[in-house]
mmCIF file of the N, C-alpha and C atoms, coordinates in Angstrom:
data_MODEL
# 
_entry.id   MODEL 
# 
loop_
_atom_site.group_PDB 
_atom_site.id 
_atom_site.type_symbol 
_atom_site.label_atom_id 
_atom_site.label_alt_id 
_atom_site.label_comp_id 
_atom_site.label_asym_id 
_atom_site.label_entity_id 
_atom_site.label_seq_id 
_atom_site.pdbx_PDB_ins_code 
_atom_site.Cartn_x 
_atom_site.Cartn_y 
_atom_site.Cartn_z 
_atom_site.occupancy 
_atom_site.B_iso_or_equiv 
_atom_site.pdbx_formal_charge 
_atom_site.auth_seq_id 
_atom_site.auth_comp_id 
_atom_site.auth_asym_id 
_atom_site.auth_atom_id 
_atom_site.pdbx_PDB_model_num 
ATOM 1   N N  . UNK A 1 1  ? -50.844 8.380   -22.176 1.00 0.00 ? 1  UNK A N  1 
ATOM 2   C CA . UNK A 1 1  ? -49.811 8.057   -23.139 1.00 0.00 ? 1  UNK A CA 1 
ATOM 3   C C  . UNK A 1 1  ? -48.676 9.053   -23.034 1.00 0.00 ? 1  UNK A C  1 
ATOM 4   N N  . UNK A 1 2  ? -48.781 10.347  -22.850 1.00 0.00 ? 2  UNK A N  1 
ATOM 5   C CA . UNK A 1 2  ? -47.995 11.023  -22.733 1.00 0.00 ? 2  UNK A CA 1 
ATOM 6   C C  . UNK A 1 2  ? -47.363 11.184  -21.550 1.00 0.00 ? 2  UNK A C  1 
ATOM 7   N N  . UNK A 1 3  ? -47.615 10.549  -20.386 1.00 0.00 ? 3  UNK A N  1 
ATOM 8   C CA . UNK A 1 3  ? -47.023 10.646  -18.878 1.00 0.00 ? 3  UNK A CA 1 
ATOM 9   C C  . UNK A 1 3  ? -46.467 9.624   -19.552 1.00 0.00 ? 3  UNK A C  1 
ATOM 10  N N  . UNK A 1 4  ? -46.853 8.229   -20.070 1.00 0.00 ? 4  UNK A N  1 
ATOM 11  C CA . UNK A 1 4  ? -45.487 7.067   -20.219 1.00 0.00 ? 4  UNK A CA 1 
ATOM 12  C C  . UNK A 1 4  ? -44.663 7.670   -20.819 1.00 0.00 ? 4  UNK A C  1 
ATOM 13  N N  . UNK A 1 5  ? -44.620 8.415   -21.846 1.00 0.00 ? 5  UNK A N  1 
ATOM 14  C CA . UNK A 1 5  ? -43.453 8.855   -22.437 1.00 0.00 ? 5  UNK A CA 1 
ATOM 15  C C  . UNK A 1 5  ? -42.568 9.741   -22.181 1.00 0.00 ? 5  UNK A C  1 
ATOM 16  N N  . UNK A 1 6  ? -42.981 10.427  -21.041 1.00 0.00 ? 6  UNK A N  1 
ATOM 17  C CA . UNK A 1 6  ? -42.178 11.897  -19.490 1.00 0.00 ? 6  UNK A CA 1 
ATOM 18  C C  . UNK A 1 6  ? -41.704 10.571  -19.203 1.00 0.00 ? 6  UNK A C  1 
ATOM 19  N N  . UNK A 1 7  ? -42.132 9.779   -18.460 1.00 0.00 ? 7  UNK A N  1 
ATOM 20  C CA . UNK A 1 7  ? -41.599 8.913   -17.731 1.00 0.00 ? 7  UNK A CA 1 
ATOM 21  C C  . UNK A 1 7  ? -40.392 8.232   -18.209 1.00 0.00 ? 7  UNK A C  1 
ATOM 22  N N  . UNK A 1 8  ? -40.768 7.130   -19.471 1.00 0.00 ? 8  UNK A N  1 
ATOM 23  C CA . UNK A 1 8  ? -39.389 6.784   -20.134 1.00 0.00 ? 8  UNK A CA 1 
ATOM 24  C C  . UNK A 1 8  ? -38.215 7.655   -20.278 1.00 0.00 ? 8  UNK A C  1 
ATOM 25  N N  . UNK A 1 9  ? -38.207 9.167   -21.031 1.00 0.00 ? 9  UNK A N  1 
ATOM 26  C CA . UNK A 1 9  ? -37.228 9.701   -20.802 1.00 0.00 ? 9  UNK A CA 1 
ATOM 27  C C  . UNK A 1 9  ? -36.599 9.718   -19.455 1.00 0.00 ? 9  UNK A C  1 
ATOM 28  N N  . UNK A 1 10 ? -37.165 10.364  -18.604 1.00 0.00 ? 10 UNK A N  1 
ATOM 29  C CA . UNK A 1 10 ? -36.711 10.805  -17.421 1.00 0.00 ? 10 UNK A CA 1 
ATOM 30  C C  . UNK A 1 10 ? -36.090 9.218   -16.856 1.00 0.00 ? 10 UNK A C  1 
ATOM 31  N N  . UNK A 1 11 ? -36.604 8.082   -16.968 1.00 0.00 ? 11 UNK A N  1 
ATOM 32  C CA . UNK A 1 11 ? -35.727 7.368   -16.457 1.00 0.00 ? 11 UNK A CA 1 
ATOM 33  C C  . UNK A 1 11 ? -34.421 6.520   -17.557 1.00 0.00 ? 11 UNK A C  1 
ATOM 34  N N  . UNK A 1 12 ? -34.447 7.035   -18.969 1.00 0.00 ? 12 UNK A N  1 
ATOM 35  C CA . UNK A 1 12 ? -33.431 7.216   -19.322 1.00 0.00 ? 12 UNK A CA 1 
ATOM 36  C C  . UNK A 1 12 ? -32.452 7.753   -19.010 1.00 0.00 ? 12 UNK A C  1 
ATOM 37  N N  . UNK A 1 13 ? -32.736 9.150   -18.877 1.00 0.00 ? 13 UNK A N  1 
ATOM 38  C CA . UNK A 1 13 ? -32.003 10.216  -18.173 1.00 0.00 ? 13 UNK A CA 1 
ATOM 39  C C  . UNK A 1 13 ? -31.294 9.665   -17.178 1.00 0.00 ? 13 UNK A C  1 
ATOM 40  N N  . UNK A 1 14 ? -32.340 9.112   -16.427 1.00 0.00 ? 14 UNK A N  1 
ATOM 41  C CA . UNK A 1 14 ? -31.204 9.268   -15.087 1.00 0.00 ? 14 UNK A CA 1 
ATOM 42  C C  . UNK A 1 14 ? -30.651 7.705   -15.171 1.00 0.00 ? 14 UNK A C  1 
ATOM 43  N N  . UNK A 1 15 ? -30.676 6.937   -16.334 1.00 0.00 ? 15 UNK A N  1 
ATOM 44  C CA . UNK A 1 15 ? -29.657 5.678   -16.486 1.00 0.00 ? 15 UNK A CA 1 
ATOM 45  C C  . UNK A 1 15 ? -28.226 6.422   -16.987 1.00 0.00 ? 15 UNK A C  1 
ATOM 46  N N  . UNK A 1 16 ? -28.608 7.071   -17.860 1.00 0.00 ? 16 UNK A N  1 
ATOM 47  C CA . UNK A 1 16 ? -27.496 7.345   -18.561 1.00 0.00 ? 16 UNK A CA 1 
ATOM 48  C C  . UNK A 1 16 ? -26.823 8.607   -17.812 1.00 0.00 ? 16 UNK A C  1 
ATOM 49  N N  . UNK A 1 17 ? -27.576 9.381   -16.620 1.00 0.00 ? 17 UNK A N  1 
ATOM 50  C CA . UNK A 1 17 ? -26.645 10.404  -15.904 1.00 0.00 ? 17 UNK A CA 1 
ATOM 51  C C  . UNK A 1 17 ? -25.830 9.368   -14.608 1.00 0.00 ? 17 UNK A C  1 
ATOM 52  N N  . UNK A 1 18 ? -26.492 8.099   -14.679 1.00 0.00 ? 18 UNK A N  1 
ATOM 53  C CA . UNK A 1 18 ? -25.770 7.261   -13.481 1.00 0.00 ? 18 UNK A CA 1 
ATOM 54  C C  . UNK A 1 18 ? -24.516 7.028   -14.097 1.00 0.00 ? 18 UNK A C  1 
ATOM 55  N N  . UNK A 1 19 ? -24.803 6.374   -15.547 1.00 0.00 ? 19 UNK A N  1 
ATOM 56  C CA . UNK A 1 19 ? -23.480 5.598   -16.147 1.00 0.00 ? 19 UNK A CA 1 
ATOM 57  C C  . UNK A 1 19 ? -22.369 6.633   -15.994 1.00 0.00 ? 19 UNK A C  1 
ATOM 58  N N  . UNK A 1 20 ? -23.061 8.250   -16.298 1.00 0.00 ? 20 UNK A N  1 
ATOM 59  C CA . UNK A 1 20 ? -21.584 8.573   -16.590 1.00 0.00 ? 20 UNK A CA 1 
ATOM 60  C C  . UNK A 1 20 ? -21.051 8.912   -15.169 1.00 0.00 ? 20 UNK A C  1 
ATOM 61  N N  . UNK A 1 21 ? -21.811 9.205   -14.162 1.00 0.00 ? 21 UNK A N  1 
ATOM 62  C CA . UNK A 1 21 ? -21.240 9.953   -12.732 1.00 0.00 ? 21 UNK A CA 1 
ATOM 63  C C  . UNK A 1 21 ? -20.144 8.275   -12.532 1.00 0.00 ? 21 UNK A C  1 
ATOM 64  N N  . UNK A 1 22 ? -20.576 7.280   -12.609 1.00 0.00 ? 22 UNK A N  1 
ATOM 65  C CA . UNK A 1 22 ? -20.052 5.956   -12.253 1.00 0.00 ? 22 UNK A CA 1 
ATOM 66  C C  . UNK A 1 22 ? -18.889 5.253   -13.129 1.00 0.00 ? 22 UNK A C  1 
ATOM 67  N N  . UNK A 1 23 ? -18.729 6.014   -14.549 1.00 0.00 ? 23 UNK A N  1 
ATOM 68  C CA . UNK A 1 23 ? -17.550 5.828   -15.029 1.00 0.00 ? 23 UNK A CA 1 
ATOM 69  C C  . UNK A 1 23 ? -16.818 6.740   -15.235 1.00 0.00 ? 23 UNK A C  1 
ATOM 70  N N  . UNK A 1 24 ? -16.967 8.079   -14.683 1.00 0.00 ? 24 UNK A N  1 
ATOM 71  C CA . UNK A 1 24 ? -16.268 8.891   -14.778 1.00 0.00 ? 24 UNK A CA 1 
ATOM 72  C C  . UNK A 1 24 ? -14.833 9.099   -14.050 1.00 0.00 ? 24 UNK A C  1 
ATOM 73  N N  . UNK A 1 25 ? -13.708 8.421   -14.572 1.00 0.00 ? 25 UNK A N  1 
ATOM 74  C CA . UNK A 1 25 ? -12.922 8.622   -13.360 1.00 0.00 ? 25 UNK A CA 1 
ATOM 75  C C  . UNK A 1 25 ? -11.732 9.601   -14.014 1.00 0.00 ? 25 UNK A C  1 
ATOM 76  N N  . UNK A 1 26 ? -10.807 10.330  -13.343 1.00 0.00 ? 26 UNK A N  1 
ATOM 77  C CA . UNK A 1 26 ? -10.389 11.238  -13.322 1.00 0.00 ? 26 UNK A CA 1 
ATOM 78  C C  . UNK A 1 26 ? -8.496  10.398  -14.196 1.00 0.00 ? 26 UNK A C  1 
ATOM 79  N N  . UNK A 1 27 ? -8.235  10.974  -15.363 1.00 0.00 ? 27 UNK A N  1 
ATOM 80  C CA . UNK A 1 27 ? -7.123  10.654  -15.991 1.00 0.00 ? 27 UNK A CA 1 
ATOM 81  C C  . UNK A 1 27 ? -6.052  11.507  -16.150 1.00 0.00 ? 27 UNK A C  1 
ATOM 82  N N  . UNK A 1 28 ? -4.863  10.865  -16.037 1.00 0.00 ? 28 UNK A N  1 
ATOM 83  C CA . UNK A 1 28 ? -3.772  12.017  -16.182 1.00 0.00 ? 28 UNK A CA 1 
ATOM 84  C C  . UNK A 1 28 ? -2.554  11.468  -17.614 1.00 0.00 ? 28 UNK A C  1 
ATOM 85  N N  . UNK A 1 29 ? -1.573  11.856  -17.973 1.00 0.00 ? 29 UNK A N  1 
ATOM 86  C CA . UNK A 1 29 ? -0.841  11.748  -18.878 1.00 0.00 ? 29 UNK A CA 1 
ATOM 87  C C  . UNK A 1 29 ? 0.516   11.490  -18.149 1.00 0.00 ? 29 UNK A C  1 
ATOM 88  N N  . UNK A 1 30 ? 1.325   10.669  -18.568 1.00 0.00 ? 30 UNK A N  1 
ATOM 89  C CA . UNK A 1 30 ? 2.471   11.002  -18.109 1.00 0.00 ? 30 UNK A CA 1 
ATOM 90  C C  . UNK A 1 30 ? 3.681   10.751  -19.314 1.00 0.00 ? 30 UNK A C  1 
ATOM 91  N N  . UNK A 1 31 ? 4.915   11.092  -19.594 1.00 0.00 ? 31 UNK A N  1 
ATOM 92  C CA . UNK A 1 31 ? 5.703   10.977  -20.788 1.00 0.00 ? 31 UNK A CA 1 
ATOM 93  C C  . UNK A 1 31 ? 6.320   9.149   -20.081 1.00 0.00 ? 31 UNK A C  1 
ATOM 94  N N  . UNK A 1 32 ? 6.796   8.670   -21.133 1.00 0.00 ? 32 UNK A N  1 
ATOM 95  C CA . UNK A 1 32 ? 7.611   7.778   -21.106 1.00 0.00 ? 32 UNK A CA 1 
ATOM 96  C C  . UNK A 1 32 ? 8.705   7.716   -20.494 1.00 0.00 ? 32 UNK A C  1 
ATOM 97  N N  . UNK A 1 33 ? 10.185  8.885   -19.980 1.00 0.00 ? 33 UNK A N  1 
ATOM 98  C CA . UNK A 1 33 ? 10.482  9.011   -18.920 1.00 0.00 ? 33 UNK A CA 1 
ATOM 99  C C  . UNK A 1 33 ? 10.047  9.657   -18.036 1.00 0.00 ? 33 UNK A C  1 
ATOM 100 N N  . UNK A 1 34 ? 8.528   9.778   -17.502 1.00 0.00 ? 34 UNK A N  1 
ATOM 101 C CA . UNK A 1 34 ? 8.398   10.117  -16.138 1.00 0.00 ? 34 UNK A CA 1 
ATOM 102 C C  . UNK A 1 34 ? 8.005   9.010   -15.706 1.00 0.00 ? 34 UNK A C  1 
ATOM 103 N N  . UNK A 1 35 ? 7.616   7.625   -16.609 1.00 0.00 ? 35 UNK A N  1 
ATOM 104 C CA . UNK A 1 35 ? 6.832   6.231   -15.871 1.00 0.00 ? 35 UNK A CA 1 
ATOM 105 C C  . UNK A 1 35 ? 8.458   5.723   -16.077 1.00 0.00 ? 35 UNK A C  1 
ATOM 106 N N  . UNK A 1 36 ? 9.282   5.860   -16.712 1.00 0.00 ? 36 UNK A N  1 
ATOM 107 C CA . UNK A 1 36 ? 10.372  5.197   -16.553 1.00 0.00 ? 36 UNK A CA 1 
ATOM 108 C C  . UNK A 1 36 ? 11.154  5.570   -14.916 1.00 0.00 ? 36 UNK A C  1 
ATOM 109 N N  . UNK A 1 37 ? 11.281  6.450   -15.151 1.00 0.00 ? 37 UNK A N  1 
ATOM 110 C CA . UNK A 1 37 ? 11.368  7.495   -13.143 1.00 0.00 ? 37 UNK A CA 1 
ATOM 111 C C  . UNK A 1 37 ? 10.654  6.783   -12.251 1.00 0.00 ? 37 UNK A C  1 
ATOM 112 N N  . UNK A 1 38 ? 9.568   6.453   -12.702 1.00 0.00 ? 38 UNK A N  1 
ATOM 113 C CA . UNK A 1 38 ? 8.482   6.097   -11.561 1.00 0.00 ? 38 UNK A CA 1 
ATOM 114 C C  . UNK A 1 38 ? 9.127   4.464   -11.128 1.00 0.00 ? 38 UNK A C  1 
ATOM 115 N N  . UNK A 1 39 ? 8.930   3.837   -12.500 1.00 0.00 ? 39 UNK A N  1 
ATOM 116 C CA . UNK A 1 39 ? 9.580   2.456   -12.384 1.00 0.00 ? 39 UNK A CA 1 
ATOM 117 C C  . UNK A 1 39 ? 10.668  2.457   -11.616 1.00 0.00 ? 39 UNK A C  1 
ATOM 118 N N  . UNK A 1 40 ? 11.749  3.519   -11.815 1.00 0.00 ? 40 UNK A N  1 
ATOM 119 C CA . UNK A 1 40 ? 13.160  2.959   -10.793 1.00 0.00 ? 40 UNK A CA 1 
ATOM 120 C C  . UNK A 1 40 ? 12.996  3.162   -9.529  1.00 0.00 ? 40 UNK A C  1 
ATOM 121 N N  . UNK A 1 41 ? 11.971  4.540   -9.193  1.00 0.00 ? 41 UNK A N  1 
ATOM 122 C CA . UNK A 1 41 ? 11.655  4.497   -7.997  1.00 0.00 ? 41 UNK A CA 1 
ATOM 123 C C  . UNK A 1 41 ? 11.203  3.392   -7.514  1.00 0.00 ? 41 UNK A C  1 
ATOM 124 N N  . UNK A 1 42 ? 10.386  2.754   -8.019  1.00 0.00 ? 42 UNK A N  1 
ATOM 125 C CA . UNK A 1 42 ? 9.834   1.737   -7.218  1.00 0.00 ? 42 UNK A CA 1 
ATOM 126 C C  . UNK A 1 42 ? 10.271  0.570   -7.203  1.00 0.00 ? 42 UNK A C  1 
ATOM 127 N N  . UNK A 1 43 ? 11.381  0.428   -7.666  1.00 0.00 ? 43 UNK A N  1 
ATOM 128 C CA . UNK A 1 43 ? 12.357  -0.859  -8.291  1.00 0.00 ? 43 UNK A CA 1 
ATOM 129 C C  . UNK A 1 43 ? 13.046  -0.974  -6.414  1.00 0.00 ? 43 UNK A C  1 
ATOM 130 N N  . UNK A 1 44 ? 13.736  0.751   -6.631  1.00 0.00 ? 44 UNK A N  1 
ATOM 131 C CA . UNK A 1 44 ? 14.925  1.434   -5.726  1.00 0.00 ? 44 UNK A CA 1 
ATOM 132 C C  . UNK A 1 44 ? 14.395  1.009   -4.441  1.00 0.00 ? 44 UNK A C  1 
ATOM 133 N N  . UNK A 1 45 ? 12.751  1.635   -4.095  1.00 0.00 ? 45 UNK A N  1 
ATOM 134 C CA . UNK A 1 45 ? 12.022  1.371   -2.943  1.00 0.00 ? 45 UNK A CA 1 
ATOM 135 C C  . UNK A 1 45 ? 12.038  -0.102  -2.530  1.00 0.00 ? 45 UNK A C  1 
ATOM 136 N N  . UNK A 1 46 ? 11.494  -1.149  -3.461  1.00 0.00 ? 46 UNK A N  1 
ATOM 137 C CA . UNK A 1 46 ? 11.624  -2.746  -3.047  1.00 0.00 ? 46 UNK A CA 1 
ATOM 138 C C  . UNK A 1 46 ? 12.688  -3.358  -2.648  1.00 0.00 ? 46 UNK A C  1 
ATOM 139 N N  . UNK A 1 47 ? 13.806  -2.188  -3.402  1.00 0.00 ? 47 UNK A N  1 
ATOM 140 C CA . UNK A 1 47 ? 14.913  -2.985  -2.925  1.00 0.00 ? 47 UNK A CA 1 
ATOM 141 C C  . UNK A 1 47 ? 15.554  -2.584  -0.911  1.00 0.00 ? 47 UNK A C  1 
ATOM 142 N N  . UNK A 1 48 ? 15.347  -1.370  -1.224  1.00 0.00 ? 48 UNK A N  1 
ATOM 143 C CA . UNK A 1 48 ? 15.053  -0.746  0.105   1.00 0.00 ? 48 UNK A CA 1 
ATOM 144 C C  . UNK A 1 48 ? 14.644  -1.707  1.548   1.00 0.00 ? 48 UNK A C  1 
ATOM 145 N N  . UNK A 1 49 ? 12.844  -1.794  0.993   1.00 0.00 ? 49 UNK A N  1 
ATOM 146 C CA . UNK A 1 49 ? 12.657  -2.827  2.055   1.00 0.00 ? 49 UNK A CA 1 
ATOM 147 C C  . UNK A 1 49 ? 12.896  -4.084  1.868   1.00 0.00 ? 49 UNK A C  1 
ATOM 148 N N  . UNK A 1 50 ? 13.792  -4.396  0.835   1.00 0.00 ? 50 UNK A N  1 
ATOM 149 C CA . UNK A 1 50 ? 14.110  -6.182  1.409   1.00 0.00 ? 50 UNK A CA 1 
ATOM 150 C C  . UNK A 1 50 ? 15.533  -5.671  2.152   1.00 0.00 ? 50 UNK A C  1 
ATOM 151 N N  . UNK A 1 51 ? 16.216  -4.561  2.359   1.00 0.00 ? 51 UNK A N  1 
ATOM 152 C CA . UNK A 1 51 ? 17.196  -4.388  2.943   1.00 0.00 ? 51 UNK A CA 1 
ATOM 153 C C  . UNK A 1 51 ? 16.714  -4.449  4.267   1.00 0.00 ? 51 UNK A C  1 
ATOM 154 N N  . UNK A 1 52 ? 15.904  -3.180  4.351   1.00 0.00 ? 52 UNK A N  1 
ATOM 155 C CA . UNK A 1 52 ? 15.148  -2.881  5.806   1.00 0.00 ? 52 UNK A CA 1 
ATOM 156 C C  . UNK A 1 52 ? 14.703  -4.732  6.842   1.00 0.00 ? 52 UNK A C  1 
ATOM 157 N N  . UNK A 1 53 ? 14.075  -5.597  5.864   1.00 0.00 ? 53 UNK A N  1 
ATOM 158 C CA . UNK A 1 53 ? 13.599  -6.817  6.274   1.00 0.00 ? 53 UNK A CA 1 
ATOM 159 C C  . UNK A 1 53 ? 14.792  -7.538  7.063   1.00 0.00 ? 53 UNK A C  1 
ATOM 160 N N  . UNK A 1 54 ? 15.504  -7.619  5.952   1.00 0.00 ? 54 UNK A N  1 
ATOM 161 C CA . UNK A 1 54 ? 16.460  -8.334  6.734   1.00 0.00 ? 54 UNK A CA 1 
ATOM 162 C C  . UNK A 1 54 ? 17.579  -8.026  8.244   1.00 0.00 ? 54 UNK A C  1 
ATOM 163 N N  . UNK A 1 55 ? 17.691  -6.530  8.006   1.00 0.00 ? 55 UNK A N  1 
ATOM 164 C CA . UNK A 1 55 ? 18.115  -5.972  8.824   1.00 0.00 ? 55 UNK A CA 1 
ATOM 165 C C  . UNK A 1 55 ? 17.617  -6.014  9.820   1.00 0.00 ? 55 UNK A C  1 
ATOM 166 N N  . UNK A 1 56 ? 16.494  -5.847  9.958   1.00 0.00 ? 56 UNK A N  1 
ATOM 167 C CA . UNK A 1 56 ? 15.453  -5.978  11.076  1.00 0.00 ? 56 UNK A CA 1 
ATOM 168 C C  . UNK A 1 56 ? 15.939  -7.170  11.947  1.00 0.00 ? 56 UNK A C  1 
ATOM 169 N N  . UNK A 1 57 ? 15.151  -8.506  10.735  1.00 0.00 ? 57 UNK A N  1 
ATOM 170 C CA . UNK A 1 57 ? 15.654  -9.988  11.183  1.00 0.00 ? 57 UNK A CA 1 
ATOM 171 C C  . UNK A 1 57 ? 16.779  -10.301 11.866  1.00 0.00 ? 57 UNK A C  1 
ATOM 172 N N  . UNK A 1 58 ? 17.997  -9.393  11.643  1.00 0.00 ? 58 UNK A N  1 
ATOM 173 C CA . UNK A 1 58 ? 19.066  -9.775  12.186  1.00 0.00 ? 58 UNK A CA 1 
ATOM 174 C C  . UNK A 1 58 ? 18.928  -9.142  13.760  1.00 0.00 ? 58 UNK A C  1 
ATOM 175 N N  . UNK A 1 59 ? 18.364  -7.536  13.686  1.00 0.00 ? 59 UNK A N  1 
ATOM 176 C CA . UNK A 1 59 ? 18.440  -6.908  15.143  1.00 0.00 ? 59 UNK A CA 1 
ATOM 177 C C  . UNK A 1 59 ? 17.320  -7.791  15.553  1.00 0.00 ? 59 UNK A C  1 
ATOM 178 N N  . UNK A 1 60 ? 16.163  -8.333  15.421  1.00 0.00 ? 60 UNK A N  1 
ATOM 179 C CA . UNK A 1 60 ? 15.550  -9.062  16.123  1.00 0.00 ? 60 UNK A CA 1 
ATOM 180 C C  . UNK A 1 60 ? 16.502  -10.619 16.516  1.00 0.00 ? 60 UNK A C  1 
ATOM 181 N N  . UNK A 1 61 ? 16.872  -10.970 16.251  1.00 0.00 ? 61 UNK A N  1 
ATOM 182 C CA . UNK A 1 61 ? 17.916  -11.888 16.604  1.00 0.00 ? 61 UNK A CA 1 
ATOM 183 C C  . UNK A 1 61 ? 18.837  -11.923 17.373  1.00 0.00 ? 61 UNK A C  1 
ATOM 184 N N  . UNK A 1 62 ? 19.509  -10.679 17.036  1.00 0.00 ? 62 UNK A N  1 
ATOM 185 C CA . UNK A 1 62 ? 20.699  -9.858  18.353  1.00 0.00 ? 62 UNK A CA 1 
ATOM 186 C C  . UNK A 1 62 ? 19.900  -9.189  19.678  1.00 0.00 ? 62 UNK A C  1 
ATOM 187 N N  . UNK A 1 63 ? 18.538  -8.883  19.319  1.00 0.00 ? 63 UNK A N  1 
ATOM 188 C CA . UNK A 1 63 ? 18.159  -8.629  20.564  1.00 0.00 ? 63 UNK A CA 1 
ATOM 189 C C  . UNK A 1 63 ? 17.591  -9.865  21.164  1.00 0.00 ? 63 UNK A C  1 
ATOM 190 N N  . UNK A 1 64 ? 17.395  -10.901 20.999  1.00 0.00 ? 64 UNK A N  1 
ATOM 191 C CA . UNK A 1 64 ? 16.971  -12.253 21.263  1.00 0.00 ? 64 UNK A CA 1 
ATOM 192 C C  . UNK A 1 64 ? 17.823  -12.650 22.168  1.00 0.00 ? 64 UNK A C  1 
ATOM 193 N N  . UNK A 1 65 ? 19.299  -12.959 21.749  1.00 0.00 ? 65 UNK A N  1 
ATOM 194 C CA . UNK A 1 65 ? 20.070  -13.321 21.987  1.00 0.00 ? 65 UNK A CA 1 
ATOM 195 C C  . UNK A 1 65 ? 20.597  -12.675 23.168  1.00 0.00 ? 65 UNK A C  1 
ATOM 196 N N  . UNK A 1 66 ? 20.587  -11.262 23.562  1.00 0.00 ? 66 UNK A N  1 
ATOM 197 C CA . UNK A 1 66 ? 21.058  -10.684 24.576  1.00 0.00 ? 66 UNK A CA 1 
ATOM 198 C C  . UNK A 1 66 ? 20.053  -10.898 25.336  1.00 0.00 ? 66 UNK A C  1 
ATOM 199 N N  . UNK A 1 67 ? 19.216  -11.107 25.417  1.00 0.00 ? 67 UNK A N  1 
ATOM 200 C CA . UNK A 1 67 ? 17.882  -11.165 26.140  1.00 0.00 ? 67 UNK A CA 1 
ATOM 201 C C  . UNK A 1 67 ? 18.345  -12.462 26.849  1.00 0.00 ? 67 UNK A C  1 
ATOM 202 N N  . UNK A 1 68 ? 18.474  -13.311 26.114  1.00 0.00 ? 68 UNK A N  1 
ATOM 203 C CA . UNK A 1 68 ? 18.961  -14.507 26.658  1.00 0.00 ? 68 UNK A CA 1 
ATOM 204 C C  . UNK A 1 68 ? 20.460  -14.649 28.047  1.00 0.00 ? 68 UNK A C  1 
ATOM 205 N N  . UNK A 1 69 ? 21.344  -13.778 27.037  1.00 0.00 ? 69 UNK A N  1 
ATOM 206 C CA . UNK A 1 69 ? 22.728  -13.947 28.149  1.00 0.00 ? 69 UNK A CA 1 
ATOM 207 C C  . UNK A 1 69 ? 22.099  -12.840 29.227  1.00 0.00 ? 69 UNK A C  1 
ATOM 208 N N  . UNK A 1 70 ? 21.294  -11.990 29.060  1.00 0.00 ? 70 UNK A N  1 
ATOM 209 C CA . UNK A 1 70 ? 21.067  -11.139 30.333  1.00 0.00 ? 70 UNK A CA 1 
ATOM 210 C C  . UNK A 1 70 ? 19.935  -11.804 31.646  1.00 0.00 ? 70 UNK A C  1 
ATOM 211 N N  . UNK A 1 71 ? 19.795  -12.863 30.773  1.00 0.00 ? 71 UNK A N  1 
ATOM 212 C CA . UNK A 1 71 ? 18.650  -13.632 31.644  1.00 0.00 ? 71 UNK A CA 1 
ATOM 213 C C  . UNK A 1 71 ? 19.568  -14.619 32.411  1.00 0.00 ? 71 UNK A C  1 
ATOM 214 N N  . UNK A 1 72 ? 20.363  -15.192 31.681  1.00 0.00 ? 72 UNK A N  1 
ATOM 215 C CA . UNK A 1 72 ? 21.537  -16.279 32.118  1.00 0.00 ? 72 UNK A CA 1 
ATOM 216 C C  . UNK A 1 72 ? 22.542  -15.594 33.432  1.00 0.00 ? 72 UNK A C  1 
ATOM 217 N N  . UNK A 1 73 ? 22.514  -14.622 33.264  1.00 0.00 ? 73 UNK A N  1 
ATOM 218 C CA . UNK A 1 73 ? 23.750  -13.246 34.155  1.00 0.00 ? 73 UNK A CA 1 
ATOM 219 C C  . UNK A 1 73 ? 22.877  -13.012 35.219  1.00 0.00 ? 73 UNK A C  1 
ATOM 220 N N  . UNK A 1 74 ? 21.414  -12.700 35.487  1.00 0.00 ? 74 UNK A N  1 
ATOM 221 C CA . UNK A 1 74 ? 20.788  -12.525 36.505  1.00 0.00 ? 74 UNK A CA 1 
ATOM 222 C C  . UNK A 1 74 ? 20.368  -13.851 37.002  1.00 0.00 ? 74 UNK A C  1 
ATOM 223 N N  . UNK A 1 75 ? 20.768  -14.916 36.801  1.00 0.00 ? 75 UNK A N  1 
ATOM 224 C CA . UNK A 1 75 ? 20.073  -16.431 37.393  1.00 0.00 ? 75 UNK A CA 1 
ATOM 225 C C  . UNK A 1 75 ? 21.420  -16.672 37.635  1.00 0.00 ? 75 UNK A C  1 
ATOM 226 N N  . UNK A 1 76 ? 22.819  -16.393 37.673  1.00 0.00 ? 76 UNK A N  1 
ATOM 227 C CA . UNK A 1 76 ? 24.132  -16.574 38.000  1.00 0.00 ? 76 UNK A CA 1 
ATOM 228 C C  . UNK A 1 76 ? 24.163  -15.988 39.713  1.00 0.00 ? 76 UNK A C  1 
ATOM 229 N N  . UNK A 1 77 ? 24.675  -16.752 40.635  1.00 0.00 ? 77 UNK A N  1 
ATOM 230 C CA . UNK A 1 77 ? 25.046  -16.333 42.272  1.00 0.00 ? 77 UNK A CA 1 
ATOM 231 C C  . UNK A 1 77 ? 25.958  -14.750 41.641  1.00 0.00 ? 77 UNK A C  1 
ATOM 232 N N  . UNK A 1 78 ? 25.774  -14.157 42.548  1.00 0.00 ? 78 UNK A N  1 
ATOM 233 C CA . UNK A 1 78 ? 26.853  -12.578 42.270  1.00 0.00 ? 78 UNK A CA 1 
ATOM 234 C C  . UNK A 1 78 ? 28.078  -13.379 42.738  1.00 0.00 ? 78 UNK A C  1 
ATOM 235 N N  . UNK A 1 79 ? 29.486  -13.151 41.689  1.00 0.00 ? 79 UNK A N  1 
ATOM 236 C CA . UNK A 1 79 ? 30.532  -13.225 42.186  1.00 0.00 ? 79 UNK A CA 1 
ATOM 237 C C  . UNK A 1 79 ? 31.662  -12.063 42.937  1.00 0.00 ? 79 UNK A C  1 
ATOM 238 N N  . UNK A 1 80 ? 31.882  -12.361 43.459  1.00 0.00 ? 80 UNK A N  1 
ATOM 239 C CA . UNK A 1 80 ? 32.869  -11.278 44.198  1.00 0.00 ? 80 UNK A CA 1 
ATOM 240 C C  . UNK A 1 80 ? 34.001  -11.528 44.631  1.00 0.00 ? 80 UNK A C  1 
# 
């Protein structure tokens, strides 16, 4: 009777030392303008890469395109 009852604790114990290792996660504070900061940053950043995107799109396009007339220029007889 008394080993069941070592026993129950101890595997109480280690339910309730699981729960907390497993919800323990690590919290911080921040003021209302430092998440406001954070927000424009990340507003500023999205806007960033839809710049970056498109820009891209376009040099991928311009390099397309030269790819093309430089292909057209070497399949041309040499003039002289």
């Amino acid at each position: 009777m008394n080993v069941k009852k070592i026993l129950v604790v101890v595997v109480i114990g280690i339910i309730v030392g699981a729960t907390v290792v497993l919800s323990s996660e690590a919290t911080c504070q921040i003021t209302e303008s430092e998440l406001t900061q954070l927000e424009n940053n990340l507003t500023e950043l999205s806007e960033l890469s839809d710049k970056q995107s498109k820009t891209l799109i376009q040099q991928q396009i311009q390099l397309q395109e030269s790819e093309e007339k430089l292909s057209r220029a070497e399949q041309e007889p040499e003039k002289l």
